[in-house]
N, C-alpha and C positions, 0 to 999 in steps of 0.2 A: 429583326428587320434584316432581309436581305439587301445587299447590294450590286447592283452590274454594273462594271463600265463598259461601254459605250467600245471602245476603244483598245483597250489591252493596258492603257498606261491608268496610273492612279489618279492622276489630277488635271490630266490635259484634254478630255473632253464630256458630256455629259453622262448623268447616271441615270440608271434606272434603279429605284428604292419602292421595295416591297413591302409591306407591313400586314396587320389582320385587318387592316380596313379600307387602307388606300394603297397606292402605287402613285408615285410620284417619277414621270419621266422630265430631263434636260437639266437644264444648270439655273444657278442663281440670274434673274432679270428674265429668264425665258422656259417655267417653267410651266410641265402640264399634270395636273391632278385628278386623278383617275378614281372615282370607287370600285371597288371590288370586283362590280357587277357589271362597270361600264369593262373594266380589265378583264374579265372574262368573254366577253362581245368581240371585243377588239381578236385576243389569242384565237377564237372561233376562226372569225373572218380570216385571219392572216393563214392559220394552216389549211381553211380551205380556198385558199389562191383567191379571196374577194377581194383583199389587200394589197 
């Protein structure tokens, strides 16, 4: 599993967690659950400026 924060610090804002099947972006109470397939859509969109 990878992990990114959000932020630069450890525990002070939300993460993004990569795994072989999900991604999991935000923090505990507000998070959002991505598959794979919908995280590949998403990274599309976003590096061609639709995001």
């Amino acid at each position: 599993m990878k992990i990114i924060t959000l932020c630069g610090e450890k525990s002070c804002c939300p993460v993004v967690k990569i795994d072989e099947e999900k991604v999991e972006i935000g923090e505990e109470g507000n998070l959002c659950v991505l598959k794979m397939s919908e995280w590949e859509t998403l990274k599309k969109k976003i590096m061609e400026n639709e995001v």
